[in-house]
C-alpha positions in Angstrom: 68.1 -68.1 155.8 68.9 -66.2 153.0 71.9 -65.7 151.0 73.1 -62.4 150.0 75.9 -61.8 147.1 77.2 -58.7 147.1 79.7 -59.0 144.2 76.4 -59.3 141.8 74.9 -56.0 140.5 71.6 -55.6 140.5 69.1 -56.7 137.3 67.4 -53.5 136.0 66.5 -55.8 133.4 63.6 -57.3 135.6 61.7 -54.6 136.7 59.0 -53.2 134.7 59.3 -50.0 132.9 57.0 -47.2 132.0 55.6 -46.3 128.7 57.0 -43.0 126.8 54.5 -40.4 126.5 52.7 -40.2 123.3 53.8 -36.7 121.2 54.8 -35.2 118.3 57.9 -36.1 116.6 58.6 -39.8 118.1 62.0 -41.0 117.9 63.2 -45.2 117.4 63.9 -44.9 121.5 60.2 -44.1 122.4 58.9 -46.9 120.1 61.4 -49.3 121.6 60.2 -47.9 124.9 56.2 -48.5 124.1 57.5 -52.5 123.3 59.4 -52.9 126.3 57.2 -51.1 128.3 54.4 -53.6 127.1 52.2 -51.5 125.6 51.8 -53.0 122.2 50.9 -56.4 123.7 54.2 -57.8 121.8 56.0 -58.9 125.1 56.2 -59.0 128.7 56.8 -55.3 130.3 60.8 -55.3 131.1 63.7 -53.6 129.7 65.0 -55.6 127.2 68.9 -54.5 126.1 69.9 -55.1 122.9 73.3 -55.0 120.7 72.2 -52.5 118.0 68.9 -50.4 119.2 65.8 -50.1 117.1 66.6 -48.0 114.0 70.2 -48.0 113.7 70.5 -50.7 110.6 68.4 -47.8 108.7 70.5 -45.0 110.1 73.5 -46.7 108.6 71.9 -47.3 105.1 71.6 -43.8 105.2 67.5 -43.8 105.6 66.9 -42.9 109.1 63.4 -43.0 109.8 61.4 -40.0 109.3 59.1 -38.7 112.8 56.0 -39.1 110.7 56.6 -42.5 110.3 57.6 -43.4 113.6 54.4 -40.9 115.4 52.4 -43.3 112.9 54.2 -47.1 114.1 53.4 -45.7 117.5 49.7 -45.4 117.1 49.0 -48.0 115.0 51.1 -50.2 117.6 49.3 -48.8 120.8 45.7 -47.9 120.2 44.4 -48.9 116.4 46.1 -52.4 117.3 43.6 -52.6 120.1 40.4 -51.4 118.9 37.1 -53.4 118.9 38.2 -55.6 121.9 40.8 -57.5 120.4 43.4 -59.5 123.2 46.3 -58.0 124.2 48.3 -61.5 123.5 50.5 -61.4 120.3 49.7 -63.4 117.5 52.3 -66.4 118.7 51.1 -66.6 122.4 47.6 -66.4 121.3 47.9 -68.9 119.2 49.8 -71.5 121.2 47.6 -73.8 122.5 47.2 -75.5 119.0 50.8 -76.5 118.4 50.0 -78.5 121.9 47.3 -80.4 120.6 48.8 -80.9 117.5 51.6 -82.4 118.7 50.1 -84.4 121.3 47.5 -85.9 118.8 50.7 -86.7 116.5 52.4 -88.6 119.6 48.9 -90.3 120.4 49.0 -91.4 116.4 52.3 -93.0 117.0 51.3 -94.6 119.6 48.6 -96.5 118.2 50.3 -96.9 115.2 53.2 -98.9 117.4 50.3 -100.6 119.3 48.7 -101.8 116.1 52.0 -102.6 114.4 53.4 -105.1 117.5 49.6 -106.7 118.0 49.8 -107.9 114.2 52.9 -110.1 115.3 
């Protein structure tokens, strides 16, 4: 049996969205969109909302960014990133299965460590 609410909205947030198109003259919203969107392998594809969007911190100094720069974050974030067959896994989740080991070799140390410690008594 399942249990509707129907005083909750729905969660846009979890459905996955689709990537700008690539053109000319890219704004801070279309590269925010190629990130949520999961095309430059940096997270999960969802919308993700945020207090201040991408950009407006320079806007305020003053220093927008210009379209040149942002048409060139764009590629380099979407197709030079994945060239030559590289994974699409950011650096941090590529990486992760180290920090496991490392830490579970550190507890294993302790242990015999506490082992060796108590036997001497």
């Amino acid at each position: 049996m399942s249990t509707r609410y129907h005083d909750i909205p729905p969660a846009y947030t979890m459905q996955p969205i689709d990537a700008p198109p690539m053109n000319a003259r890219s704004t801070t919203a279309q590269l925010k969109g190629d990130i949520d969107s999961g095309r430059t392998g940096d997270k999960n594809p969802a919308f993700d909302p945020g207090l201040s969007p991408l950009g407006t911190d320079d806007e305020a100094a003053g220093t927008p960014p210009s379209h040149e720069r942002v048409d060139l974050a764009r590629h380099q974030e979407a197709s030079t990133r994945w060239q030559d067959g590289a994974e699409r896994d950011s650096y941090a989740h590529g990486q992760s299965h180290k920090a496991l080991y490392a830490f579970v070799g550190f507890i294993g140390l302790l242990l015999v460590l506490f082992v060796g410690a108590f036997a001497m008594v």
